[in-house]
Every structure is written in structure tokens, then in C-alpha cells.
PDB file with one MODEL, atoms N, CA, C and O in Angstrom:
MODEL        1
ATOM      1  N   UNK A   1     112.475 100.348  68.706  1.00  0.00           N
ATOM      2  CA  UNK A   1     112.339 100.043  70.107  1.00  0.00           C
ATOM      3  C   UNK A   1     111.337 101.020  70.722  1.00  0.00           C
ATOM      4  O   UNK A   1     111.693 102.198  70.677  1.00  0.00           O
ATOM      5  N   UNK A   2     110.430 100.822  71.155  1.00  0.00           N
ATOM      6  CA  UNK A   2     108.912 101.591  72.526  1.00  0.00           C
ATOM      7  C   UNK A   2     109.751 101.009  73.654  1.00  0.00           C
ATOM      8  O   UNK A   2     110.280  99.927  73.910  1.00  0.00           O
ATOM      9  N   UNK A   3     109.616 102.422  74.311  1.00  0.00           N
ATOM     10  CA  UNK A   3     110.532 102.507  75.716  1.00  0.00           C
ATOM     11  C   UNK A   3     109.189 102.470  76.603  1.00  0.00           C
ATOM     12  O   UNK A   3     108.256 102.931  75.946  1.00  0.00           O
ATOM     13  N   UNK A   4     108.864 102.127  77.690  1.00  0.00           N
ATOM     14  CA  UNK A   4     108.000 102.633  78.830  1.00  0.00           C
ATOM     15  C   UNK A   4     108.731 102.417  80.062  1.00  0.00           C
ATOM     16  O   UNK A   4     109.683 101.643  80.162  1.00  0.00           O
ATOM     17  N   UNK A   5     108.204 103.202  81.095  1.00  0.00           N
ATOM     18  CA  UNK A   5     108.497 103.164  82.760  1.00  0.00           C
ATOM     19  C   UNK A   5     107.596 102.036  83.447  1.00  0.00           C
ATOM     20  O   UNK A   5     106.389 102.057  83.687  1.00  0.00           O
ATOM     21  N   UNK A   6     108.553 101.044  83.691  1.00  0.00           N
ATOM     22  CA  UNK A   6     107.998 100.573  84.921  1.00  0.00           C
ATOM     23  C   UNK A   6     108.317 100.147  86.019  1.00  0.00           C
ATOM     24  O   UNK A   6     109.545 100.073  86.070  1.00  0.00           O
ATOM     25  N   UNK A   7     107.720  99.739  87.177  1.00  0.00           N
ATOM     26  CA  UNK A   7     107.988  99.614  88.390  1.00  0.00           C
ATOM     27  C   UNK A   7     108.360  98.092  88.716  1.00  0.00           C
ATOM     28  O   UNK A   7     107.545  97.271  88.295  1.00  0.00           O
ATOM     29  N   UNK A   8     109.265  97.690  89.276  1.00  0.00           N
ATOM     30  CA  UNK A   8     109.937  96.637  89.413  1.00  0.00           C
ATOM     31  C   UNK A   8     110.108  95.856  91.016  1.00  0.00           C
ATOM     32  O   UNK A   8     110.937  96.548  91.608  1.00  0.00           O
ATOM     33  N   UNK A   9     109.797  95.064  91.649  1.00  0.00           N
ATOM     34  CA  UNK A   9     110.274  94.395  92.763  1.00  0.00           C
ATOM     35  C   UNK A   9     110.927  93.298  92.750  1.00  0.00           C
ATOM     36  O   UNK A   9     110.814  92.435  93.620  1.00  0.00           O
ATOM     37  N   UNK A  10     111.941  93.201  91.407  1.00  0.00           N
ATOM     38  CA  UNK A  10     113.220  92.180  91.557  1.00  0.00           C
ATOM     39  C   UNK A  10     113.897  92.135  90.761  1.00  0.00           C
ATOM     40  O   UNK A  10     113.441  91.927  89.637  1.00  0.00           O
ATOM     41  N   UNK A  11     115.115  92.285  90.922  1.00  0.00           N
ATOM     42  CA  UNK A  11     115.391  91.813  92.459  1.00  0.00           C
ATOM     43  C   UNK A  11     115.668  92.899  93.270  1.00  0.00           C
ATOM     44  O   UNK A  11     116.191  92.555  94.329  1.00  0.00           O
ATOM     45  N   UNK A  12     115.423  94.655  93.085  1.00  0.00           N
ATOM     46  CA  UNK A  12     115.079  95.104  93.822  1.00  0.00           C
ATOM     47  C   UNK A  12     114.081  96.198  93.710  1.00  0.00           C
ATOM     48  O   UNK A  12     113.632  96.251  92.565  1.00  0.00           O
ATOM     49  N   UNK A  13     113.607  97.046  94.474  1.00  0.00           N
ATOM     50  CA  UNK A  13     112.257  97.964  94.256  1.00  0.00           C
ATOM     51  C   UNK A  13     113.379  99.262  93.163  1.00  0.00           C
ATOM     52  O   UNK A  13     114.492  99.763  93.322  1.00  0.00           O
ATOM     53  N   UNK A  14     112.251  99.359  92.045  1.00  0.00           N
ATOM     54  CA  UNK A  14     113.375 100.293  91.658  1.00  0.00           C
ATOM     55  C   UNK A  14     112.260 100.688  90.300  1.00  0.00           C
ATOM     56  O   UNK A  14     111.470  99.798  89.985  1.00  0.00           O
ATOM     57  N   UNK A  15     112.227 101.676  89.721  1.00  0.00           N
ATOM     58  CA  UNK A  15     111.756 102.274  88.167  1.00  0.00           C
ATOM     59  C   UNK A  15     112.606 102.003  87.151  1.00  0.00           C
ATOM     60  O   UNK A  15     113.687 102.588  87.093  1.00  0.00           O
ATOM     61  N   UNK A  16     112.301 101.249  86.386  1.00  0.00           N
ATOM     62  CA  UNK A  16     112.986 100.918  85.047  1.00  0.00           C
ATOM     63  C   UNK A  16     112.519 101.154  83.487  1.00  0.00           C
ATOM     64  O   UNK A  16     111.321 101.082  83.213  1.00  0.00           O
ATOM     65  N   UNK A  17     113.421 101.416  82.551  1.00  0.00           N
ATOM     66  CA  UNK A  17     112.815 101.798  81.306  1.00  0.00           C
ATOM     67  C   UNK A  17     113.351 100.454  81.069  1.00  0.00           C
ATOM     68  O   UNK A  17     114.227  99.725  81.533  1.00  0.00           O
ATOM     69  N   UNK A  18     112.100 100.423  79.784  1.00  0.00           N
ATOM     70  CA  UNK A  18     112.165  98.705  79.433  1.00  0.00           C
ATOM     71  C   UNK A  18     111.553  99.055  78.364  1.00  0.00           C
ATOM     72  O   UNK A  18     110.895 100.060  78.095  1.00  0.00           O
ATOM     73  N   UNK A  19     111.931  97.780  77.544  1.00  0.00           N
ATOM     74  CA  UNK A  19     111.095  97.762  75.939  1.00  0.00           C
ATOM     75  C   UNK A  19     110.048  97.077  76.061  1.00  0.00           C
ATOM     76  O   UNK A  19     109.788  96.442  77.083  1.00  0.00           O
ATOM     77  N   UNK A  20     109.175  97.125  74.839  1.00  0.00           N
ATOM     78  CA  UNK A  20     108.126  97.069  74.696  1.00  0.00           C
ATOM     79  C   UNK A  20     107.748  96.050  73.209  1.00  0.00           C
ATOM     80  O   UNK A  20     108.380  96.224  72.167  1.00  0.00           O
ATOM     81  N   UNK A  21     106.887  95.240  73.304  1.00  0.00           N
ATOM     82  CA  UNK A  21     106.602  94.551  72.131  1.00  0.00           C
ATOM     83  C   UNK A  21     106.188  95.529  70.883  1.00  0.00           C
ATOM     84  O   UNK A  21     105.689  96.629  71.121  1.00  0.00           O
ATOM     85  N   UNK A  22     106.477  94.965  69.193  1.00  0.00           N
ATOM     86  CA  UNK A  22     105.915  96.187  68.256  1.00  0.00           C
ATOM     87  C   UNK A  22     104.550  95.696  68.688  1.00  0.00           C
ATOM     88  O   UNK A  22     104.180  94.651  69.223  1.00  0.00           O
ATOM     89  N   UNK A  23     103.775  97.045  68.189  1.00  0.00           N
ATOM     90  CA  UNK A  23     102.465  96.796  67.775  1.00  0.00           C
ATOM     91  C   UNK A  23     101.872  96.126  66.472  1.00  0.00           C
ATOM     92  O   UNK A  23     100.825  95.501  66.300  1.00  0.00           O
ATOM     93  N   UNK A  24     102.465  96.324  65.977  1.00  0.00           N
ATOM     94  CA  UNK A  24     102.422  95.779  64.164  1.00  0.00           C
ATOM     95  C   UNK A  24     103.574  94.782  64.176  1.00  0.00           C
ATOM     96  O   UNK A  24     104.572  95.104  63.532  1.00  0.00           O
ATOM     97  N   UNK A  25     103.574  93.273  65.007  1.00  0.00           N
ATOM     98  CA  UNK A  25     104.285  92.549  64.430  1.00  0.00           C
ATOM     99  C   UNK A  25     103.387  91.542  64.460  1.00  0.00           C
ATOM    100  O   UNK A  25     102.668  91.239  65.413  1.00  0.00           O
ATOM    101  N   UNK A  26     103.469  90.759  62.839  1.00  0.00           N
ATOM    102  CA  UNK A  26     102.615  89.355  62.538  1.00  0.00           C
ATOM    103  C   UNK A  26     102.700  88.577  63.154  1.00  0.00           C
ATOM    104  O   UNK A  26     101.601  88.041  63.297  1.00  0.00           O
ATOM    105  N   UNK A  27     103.624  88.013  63.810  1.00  0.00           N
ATOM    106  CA  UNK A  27     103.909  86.671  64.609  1.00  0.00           C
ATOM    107  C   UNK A  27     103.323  86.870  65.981  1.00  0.00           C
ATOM    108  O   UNK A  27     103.047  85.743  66.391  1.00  0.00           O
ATOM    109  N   UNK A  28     103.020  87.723  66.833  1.00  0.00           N
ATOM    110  CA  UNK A  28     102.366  87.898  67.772  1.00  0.00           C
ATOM    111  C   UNK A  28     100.963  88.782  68.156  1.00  0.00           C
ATOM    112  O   UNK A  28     100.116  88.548  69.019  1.00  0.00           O
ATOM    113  N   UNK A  29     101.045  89.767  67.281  1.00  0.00           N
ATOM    114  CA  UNK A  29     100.104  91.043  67.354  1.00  0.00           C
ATOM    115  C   UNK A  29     100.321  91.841  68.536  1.00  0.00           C
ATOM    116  O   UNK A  29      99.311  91.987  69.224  1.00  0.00           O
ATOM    117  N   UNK A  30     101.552  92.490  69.020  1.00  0.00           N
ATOM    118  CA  UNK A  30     101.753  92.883  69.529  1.00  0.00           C
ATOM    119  C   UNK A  30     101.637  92.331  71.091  1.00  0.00           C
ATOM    120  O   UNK A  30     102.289  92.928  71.948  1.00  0.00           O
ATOM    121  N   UNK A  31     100.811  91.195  71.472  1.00  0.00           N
ATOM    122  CA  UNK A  31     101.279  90.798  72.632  1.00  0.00           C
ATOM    123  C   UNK A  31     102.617  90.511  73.063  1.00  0.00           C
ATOM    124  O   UNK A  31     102.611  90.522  74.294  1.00  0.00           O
ATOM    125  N   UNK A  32     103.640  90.287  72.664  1.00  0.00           N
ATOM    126  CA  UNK A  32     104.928  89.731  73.026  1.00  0.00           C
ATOM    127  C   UNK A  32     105.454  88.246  73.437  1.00  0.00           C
ATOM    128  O   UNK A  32     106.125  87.858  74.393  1.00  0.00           O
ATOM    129  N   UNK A  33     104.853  87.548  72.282  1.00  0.00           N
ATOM    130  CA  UNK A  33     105.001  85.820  72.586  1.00  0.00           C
ATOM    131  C   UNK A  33     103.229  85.241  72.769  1.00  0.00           C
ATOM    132  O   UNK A  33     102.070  85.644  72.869  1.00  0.00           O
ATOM    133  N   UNK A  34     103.862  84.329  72.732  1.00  0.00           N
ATOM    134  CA  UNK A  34     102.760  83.032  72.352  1.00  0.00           C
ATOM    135  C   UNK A  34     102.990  82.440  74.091  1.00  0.00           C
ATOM    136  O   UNK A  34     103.966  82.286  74.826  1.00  0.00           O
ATOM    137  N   UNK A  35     101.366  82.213  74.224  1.00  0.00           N
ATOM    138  CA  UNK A  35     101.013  80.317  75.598  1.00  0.00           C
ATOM    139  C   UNK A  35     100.677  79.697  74.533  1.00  0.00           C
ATOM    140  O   UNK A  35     100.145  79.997  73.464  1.00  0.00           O
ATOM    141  N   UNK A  36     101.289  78.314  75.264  1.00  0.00           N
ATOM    142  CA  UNK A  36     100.803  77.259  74.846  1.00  0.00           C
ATOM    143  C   UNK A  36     100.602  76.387  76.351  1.00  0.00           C
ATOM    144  O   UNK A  36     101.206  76.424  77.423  1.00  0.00           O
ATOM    145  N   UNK A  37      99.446  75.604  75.838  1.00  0.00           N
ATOM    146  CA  UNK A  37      99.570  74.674  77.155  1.00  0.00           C
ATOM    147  C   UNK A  37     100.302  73.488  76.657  1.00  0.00           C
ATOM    148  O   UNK A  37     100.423  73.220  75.462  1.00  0.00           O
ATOM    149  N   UNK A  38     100.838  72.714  77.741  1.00  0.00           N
ATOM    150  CA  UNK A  38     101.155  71.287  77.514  1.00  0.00           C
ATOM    151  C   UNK A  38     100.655  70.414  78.920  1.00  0.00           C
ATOM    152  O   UNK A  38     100.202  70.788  80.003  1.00  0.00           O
ATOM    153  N   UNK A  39     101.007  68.914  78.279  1.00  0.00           N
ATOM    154  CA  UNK A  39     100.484  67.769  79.444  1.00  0.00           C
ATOM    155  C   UNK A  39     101.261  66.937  79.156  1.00  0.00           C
ATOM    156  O   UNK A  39     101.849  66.767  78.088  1.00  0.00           O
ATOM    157  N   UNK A  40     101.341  65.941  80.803  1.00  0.00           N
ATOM    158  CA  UNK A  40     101.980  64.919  81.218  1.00  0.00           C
ATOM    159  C   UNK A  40     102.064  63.923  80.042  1.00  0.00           C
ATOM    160  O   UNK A  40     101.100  63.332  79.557  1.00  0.00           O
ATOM    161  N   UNK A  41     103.406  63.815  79.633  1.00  0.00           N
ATOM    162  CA  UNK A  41     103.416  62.776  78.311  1.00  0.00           C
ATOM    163  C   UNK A  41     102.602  61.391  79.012  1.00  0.00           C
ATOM    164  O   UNK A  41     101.865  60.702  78.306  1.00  0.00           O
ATOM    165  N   UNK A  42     102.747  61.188  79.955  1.00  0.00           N
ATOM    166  CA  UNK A  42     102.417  59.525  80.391  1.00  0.00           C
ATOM    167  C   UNK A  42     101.202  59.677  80.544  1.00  0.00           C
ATOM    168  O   UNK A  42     100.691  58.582  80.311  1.00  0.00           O
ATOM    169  N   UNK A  43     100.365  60.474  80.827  1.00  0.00           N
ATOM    170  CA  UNK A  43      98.970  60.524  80.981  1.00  0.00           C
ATOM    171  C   UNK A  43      98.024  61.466  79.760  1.00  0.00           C
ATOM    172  O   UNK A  43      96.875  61.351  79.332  1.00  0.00           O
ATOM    173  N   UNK A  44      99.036  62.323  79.505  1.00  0.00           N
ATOM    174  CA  UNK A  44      98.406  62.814  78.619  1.00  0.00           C
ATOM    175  C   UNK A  44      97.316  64.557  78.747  1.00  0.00           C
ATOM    176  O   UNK A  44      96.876  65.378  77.943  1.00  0.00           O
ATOM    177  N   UNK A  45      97.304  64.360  80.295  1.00  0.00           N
ATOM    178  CA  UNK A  45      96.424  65.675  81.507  1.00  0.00           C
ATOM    179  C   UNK A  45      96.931  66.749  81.126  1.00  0.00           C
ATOM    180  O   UNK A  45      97.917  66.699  80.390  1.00  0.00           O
ATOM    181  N   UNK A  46      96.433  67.892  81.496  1.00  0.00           N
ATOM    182  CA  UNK A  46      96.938  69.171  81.249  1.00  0.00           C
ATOM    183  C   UNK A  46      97.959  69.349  82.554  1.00  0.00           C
ATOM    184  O   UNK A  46      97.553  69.318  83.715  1.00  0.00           O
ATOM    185  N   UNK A  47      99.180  69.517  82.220  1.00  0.00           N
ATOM    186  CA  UNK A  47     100.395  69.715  83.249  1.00  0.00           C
ATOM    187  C   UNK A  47     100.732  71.389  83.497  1.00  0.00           C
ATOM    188  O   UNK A  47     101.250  71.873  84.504  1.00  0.00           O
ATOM    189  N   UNK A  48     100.310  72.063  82.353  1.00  0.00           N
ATOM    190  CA  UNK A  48     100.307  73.504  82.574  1.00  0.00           C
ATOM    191  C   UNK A  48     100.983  74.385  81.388  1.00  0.00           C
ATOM    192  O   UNK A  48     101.767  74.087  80.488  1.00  0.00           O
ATOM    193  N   UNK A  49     100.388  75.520  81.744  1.00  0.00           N
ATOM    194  CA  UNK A  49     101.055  76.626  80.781  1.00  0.00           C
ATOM    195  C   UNK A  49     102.457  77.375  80.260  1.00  0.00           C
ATOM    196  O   UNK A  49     103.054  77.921  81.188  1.00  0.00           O
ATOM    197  N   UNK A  50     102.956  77.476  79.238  1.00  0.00           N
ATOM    198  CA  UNK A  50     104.552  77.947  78.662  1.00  0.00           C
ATOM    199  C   UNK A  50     104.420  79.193  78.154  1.00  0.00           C
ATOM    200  O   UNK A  50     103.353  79.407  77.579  1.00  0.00           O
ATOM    201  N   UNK A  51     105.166  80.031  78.202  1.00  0.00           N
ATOM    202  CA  UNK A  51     105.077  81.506  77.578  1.00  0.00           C
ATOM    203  C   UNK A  51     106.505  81.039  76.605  1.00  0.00           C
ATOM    204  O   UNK A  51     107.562  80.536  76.988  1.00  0.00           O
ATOM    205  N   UNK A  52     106.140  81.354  75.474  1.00  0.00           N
ATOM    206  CA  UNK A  52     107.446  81.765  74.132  1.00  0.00           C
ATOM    207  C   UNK A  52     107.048  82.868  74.218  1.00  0.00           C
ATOM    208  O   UNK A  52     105.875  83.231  74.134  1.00  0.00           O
ATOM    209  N   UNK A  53     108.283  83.717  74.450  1.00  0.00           N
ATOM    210  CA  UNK A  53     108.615  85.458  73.838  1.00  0.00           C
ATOM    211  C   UNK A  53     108.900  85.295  72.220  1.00  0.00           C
ATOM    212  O   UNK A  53     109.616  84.444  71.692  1.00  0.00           O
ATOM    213  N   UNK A  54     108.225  86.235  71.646  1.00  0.00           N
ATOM    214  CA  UNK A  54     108.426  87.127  70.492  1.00  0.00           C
ATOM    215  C   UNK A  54     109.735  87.703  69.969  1.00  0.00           C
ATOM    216  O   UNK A  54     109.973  88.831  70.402  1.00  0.00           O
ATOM    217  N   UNK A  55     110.783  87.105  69.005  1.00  0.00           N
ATOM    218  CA  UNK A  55     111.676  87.708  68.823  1.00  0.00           C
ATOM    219  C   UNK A  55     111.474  89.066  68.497  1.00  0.00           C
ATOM    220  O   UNK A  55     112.544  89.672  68.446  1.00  0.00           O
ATOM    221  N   UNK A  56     110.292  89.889  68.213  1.00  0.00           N
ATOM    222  CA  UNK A  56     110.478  91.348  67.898  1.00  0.00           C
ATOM    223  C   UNK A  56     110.655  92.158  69.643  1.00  0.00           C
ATOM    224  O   UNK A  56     110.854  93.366  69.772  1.00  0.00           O
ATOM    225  N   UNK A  57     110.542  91.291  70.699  1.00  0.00           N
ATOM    226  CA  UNK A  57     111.003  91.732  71.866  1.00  0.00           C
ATOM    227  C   UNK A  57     111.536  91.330  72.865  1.00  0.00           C
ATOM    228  O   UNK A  57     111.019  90.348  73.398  1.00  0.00           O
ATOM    229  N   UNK A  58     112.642  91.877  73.427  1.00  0.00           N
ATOM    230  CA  UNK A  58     113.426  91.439  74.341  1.00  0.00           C
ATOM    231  C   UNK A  58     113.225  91.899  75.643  1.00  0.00           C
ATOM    232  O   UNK A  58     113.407  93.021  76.115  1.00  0.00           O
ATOM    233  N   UNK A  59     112.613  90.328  76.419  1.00  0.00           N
ATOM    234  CA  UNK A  59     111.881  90.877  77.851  1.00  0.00           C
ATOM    235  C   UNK A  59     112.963  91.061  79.155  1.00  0.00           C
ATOM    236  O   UNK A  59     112.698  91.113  80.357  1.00  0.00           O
ATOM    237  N   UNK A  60     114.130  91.131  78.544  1.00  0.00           N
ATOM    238  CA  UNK A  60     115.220  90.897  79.776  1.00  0.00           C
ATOM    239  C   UNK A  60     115.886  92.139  79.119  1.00  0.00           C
ATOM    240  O   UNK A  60     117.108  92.202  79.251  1.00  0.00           O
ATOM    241  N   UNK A  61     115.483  92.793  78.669  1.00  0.00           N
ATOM    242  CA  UNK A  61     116.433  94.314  78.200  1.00  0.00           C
ATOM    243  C   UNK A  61     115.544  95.352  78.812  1.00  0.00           C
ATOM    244  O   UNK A  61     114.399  95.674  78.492  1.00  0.00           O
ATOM    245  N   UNK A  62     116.255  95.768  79.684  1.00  0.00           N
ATOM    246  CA  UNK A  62     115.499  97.097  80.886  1.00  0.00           C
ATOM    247  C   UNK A  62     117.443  97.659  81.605  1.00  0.00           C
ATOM    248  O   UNK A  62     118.582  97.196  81.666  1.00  0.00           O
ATOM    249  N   UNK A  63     116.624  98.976  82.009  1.00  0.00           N
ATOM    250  CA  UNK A  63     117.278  99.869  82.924  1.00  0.00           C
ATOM    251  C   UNK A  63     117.149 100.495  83.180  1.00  0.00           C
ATOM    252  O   UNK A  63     116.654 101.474  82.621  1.00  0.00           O
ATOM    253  N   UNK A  64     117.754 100.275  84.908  1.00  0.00           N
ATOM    254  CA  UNK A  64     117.535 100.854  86.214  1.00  0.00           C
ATOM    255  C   UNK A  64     117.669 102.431  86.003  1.00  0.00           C
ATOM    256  O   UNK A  64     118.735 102.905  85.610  1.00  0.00           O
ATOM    257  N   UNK A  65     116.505 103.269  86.289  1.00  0.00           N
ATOM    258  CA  UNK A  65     116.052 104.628  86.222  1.00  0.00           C
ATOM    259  C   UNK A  65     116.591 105.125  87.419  1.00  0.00           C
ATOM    260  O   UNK A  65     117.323 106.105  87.556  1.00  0.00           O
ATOM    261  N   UNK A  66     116.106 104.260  88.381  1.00  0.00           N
ATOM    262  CA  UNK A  66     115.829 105.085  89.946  1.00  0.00           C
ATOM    263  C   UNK A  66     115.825 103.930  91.010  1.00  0.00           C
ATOM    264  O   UNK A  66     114.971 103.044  91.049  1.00  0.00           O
ATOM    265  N   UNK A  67     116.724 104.034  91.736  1.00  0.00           N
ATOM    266  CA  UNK A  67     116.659 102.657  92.747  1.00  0.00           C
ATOM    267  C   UNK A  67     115.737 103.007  93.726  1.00  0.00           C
ATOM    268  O   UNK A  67     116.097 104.045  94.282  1.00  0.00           O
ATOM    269  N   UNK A  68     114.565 102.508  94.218  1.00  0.00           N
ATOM    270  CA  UNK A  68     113.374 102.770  95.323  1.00  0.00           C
ATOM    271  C   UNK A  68     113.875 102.149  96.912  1.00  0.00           C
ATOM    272  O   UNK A  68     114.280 100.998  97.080  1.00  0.00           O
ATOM    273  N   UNK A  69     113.757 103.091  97.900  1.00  0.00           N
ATOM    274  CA  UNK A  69     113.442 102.329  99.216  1.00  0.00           C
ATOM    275  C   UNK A  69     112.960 101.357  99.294  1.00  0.00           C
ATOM    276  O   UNK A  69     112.070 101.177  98.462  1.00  0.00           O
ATOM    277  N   UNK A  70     113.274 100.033 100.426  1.00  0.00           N
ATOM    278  CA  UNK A  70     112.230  99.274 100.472  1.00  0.00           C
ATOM    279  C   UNK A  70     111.724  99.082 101.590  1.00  0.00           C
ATOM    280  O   UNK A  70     112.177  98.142 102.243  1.00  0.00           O
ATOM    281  N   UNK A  71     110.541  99.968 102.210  1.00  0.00           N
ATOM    282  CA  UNK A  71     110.325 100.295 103.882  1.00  0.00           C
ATOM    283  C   UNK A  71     110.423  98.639 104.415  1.00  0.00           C
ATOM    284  O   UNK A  71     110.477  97.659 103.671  1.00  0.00           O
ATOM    285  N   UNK A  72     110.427  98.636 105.653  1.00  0.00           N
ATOM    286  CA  UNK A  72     110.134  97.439 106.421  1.00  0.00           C
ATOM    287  C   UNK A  72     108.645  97.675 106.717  1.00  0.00           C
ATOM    288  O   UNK A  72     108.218  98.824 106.830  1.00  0.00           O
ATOM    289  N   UNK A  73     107.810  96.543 106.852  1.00  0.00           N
ATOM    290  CA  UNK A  73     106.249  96.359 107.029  1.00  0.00           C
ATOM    291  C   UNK A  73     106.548  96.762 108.450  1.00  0.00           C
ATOM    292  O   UNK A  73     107.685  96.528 108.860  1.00  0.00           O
ATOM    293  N   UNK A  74     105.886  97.199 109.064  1.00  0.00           N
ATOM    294  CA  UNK A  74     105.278  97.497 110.550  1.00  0.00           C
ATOM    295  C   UNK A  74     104.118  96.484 111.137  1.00  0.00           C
ATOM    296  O   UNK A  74     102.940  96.631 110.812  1.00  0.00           O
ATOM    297  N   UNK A  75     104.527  95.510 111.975  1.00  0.00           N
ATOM    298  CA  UNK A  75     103.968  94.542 112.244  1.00  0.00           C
ATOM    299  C   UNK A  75     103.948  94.780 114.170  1.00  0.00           C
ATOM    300  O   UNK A  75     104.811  95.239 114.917  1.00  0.00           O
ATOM    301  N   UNK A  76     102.602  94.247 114.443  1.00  0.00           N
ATOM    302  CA  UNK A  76     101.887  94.583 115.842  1.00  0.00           C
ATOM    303  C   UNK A  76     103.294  93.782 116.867  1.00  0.00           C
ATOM    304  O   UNK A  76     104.083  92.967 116.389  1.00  0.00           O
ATOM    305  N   UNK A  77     103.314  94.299 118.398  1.00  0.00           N
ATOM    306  CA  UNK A  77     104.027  93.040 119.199  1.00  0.00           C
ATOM    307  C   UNK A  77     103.673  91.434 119.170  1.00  0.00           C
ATOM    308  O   UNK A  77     104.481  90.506 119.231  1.00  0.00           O
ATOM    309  N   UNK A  78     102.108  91.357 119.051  1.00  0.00           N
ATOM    310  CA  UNK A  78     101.638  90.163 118.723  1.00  0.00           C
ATOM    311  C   UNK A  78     101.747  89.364 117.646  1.00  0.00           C
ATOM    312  O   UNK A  78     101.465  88.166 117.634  1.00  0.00           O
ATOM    313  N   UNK A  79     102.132  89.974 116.779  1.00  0.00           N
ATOM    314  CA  UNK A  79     101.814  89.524 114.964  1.00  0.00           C
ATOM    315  C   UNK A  79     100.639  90.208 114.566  1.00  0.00           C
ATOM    316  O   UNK A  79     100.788  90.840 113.519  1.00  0.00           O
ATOM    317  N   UNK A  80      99.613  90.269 115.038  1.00  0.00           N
ATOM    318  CA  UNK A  80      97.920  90.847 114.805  1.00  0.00           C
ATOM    319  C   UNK A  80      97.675  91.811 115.196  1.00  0.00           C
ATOM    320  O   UNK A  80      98.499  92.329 115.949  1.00  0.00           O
ATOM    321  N   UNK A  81      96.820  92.304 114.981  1.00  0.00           N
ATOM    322  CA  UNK A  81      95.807  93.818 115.305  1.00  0.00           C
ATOM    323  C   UNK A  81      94.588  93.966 114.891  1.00  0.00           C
ATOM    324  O   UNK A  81      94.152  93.996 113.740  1.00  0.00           O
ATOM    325  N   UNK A  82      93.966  94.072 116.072  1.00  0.00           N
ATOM    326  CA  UNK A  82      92.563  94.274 116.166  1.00  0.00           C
ATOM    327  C   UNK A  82      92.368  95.881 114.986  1.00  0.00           C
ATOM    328  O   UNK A  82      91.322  96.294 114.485  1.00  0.00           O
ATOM    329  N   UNK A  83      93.135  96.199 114.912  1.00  0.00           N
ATOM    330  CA  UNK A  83      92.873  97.889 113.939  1.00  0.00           C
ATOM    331  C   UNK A  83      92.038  97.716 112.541  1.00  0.00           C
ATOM    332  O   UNK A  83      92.343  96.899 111.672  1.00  0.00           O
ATOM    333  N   UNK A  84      91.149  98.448 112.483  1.00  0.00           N
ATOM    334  CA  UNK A  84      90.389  98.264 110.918  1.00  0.00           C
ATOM    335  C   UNK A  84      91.527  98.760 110.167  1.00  0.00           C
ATOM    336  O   UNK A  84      92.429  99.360 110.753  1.00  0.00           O
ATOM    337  N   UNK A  85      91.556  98.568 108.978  1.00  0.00           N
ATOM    338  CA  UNK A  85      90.846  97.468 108.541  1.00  0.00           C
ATOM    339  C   UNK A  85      91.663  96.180 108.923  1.00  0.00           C
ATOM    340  O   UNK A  85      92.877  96.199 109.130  1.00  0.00           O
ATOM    341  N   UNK A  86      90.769  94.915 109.004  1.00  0.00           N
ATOM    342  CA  UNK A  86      90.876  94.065 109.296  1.00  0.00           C
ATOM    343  C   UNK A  86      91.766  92.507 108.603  1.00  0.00           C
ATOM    344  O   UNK A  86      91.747  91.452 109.237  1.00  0.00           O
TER     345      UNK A  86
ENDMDL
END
């Protein structure tokens, strides 16, 4: 298992250690799963893209390091602001 830190916004703001795909595995080369595209059986069109994960990694195995604030945006009385940047 390759551990790394990363930063997370869901479902809440927070630092998480999470695994990592091998580098040396044949079935993927270390990306962590295969795209494939597919299309509309009845037409035959490109309908869009699928991610398969890599059994050498598990993308739903992480944990919560550090739970983060999540400020509220600061928004004008109007909605808008003339303030650069724009």
C-alpha cells in the first residue's frame, strides 16, 4: 500500500491519507483503472466516458487526518462588486 495526503471537499473539507495505485502493476501501469468510451446502443454515437478502477487499488479506502473549516464566501449587499479583480 503508497499512502499520500490529500485534500478533500466531500463530503467535507478535510486532509486525508489515501492509497495510491502500484507503480509496477501490468493491468494498468500505474494509472489506477482503465476509460473506455461507450455509445447509444440505438444509434450507435458516442454517449460518453466510464472509468474501471484497477483491482491493485482501492479508490474508496482513505482517512480522515484533519477535519478543515469551511469559511462562508463573503458576498457584496448587491450580489456584485465593482472591486478588482473583476
Amino acid at each position: 500500500m503508497r499512502l499520500r495526503i490529500r485534500k478533500t471537499y466531500w463530503p467535507r473539507h478535510a486532509l486525508i491519507l489515501t492509497d495510491t495505485p502500484r507503480p509496477d502493476c501490468p493491468d494498468c501501469d500505474g494509472e489506477g483503472g482503465h476509460n473506455y468510451d461507450y455509445g447509444d446502443w440505438a444509434t450507435g454515437e458516442y454517449a460518453g466516458t466510464d472509468w474501471e478502477p484497477c483491482p491493485c487499488w482501492n479508490e474508496d479506502r482513505y482517512w480522515v487526518l484533519l477535519p478543515l473549516p469551511c469559511l462562508p464566501r463573503r458576498t457584496p449587499a448587491g450580489g456584485y462588486s465593482d472591486e478588482p479583480p473583476f
